[in-house]
N, C-alpha and C positions, 0 to 999 in steps of 0.2 A: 542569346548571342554566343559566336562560341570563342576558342580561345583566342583566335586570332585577329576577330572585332574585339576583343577587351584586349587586347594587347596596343594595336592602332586608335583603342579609342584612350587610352594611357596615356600614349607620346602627342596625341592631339591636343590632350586635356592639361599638360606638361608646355608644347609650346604655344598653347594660345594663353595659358598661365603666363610667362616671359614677356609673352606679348603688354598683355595689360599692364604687368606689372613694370614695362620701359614704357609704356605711355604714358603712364601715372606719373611716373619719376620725371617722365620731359615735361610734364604739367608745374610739378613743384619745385623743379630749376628756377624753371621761366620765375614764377613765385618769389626765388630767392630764399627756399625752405630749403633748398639741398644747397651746399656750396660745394668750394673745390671744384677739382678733377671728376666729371661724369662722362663715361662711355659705354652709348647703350646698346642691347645688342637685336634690334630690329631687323628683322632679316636672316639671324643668321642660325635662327630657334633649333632649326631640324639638325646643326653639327654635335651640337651639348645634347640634344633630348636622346637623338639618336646613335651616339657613341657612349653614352653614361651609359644607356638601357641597357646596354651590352657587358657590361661587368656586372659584379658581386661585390656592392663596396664596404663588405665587412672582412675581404682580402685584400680587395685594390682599391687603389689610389688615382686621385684627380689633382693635379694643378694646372691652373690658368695663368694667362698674365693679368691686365689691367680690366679687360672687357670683361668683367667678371659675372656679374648677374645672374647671366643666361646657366651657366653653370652653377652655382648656387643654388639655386630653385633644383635645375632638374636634379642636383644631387639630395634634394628634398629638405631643403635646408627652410623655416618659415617666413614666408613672408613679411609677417609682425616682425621680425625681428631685422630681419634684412631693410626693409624701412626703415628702422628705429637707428640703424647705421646709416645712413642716409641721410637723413636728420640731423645724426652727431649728437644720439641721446646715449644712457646711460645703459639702456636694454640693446643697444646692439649687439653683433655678433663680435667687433671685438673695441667694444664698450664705447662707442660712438666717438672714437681713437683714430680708427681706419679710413673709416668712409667709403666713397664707392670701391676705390681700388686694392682693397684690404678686405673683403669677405673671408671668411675663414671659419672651419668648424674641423677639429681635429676629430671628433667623435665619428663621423660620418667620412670620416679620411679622406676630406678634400681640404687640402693646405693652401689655399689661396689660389687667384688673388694677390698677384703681385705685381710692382706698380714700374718697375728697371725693365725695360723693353728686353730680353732676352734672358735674363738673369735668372729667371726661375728654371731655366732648361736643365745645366749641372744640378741645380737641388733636384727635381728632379731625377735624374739619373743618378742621384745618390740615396733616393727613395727604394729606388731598382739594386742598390747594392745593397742596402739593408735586408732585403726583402730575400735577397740571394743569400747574403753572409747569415741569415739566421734561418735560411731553406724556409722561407714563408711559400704558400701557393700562390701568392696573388702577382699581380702585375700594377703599370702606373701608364698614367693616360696622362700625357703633359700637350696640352693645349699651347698653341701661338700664334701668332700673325705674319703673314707673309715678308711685314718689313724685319720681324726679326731674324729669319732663316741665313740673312747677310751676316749676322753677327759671328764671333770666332767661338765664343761657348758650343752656339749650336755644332758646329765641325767638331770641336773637342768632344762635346759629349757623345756623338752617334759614333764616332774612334772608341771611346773607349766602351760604348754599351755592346757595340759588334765585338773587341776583344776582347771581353769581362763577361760574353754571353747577361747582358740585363736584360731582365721582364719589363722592358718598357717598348709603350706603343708612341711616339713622336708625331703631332697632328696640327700641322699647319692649317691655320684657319683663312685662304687666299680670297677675302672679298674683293679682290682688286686691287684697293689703295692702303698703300704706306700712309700714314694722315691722307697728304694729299696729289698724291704722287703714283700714278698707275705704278704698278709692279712691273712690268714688261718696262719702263723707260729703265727698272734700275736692278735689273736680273737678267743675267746671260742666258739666262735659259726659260722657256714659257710653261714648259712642265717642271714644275717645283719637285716633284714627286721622283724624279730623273736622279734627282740627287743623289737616291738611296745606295744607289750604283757606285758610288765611290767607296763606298763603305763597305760591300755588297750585304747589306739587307734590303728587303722589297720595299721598293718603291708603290704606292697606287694613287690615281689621279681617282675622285670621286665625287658624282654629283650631290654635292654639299647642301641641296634644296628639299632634295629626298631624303624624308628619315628617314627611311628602311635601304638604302641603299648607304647612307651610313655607317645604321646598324650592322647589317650584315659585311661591313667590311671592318670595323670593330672587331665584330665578334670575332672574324677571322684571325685578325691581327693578333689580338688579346687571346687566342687560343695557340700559336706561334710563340709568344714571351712567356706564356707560363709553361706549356709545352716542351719546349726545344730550345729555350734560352734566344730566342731568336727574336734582337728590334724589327720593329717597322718605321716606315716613312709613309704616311698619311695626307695626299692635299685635299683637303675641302673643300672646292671650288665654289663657292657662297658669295652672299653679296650682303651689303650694308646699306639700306634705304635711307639712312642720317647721316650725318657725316661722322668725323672723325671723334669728334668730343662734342657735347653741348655747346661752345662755341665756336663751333665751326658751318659754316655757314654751304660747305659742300659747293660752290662754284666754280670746280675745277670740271662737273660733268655735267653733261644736258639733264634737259629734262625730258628730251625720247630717250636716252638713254636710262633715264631712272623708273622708268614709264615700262621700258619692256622692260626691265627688269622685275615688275611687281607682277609681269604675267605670270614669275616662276614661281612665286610664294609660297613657301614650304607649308605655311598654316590652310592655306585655299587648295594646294595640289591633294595633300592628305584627304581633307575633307571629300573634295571631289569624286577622288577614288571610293571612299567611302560609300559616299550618294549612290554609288555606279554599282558596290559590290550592296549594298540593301544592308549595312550592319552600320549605318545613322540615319534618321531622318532630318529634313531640313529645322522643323521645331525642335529637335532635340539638341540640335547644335546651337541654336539659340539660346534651348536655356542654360547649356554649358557653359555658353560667353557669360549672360546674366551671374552664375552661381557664381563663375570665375573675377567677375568685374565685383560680385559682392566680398570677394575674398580681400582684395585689393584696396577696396575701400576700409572694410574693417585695419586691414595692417598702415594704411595711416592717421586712421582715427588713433589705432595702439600709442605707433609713432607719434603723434603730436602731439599725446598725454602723456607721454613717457619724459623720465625728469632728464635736466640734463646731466654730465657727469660734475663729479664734485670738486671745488678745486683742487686738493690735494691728489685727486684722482693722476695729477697729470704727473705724478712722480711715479705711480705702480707701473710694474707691467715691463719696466726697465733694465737692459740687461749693464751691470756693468761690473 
């Protein structure tokens, strides 16, 4: 195979990982094993696999908001342990404290995982002045959701990353809906991406379904912020086949409308193209799912023998 089949078969093998890994977790909702705040990210695998793949995250930097998962995994963060947060055991990633909306691993320089609808944007862009103020090479990739772009941080921040020249790349994750609320009933404008123009950094609208179209506008981006001090504005144009959180029941859209949505499937297009270029076959994708579904079960076996935290536990960890 040459490089460019082990490259596609990475981001495949990445978001069919995510994949299992929200179905498993919509399994032990429903169970009553996961509590809280769960939002999963089914659908929208190819924006994470294929905007991570595009840095070096031993210079740069990742934060999300709440949808967090997806990001997690492809930042290569384990399984076992991302469970075990989930769970609300004592092996999580930040000691079954967090839970879904709290992923976090500083080693691997993705900083959550954050759960204030907009709020991680300035941290964020203060990642990007660090990263300036001490002449680091890398750049920061701040993942968000279309309902947060309304917010006043995000305007604040892209002012002052355009006049501060910060290495950050700005990636609106546009599935559609605010919870449950299209985006077009509560956005002036239907290219999100249009925005950048006030700021004047580039704007791109991009199909969010295709890794590699992604990827390669990542890498562009991310080559631009480290480069030449110069933000992006990134929209995703992706979709979410769940709704909004674990209890949300998703009845504000059809089900043709959810129906063609899955003709786009960033897991089934990849593959496809694969089949077409001769660098997977139909059983080898199979046993990928199998090797990957064995992964997924091991990480809640982990998780469910895993202790829970201690009670005094609940005083560590505190800033005051």
């Amino acid at each position: 195979m040459n490089d460019r089949g082990e490259f596609f078969r990475k981001l495949l093998e990445q978001m069919l990982l995510i994949r299992r890994f929200e179905e498993k977790s919509a399994q032990l909702y429903g169970l009553r094993k996961i509590g809280g705040f769960c939002h999963l990210y089914i659908g929208q695998e190819a924006v994470a696999v294929g905007a991570i793949a595009a840095i070096d995250l031993t210079k740069d930097y990742v934060l999300t908001a709440y949808r967090d998962h997806g990001h997690a995994l492809a930042v290569g963060m384990e399984p076992e342990v991302l469970m075990a947060e989930l769970l609300g055991k004592a092996t999580g990633c930040s000691k079954g404290k967090g839970g879904s909306m709290h992923f976090f691993d500083a080693k691997r320089h993705f900083l959550g995982g954050n759960g204030i609808v907009g709020a991680h944007i300035p941290i964020a862009t203060g990642v990007a002045v660090k990263i300036k103020y001490l002449n680091e090479e890398g750049c920061v990739l701040c993942f968000f959701g279309d309902g947060a772009i309304h917010q006043g941080v995000f305007h604040e921040s892209l002012n002052m990353a355009k006049i501060w020249k910060l290495p950050v790349v700005y990636i609106v994750e546009n599935n559609q809906y605010g919870m449950g609320t299209h985006f077009n009933r509560v956005s002036a404008v239907g290219n999100l991406a249009s925005k950048g123009c006030a700021y004047k950094i580039p704007g791109e609208q991009v199909d969010g379904m295709d890794v590699v179209k992604v990827f390669e506008a990542t890498r562009k981006a991310a080559a631009l912020a480290k480069e030449k001090g110069l933000p992006s504005l990134l929209e995703m144009k992706t979709y979410r086949y769940l709704g909004h959180s674990m209890t949300d029941p998703a009845k504000y859209r059809t089900q043709e409308e959810l129906e063609a949505q899955k003709k786009h499937d960033p897991i089934l297009f990849l593959k496809a193209q694969m089949l077409k270029d001769g660098t997977m076959g139909e059983e080898e994708f199979k046993k990928m799912d199998e090797e990957i579904k064995s992964v997924v079960a091991k990480a809640v076996k982990f998780a469910e023998e895993s202790p829970e935290p201690a009670l005094e536990a609940m005083y560590e960890d505190l800033m005051v």
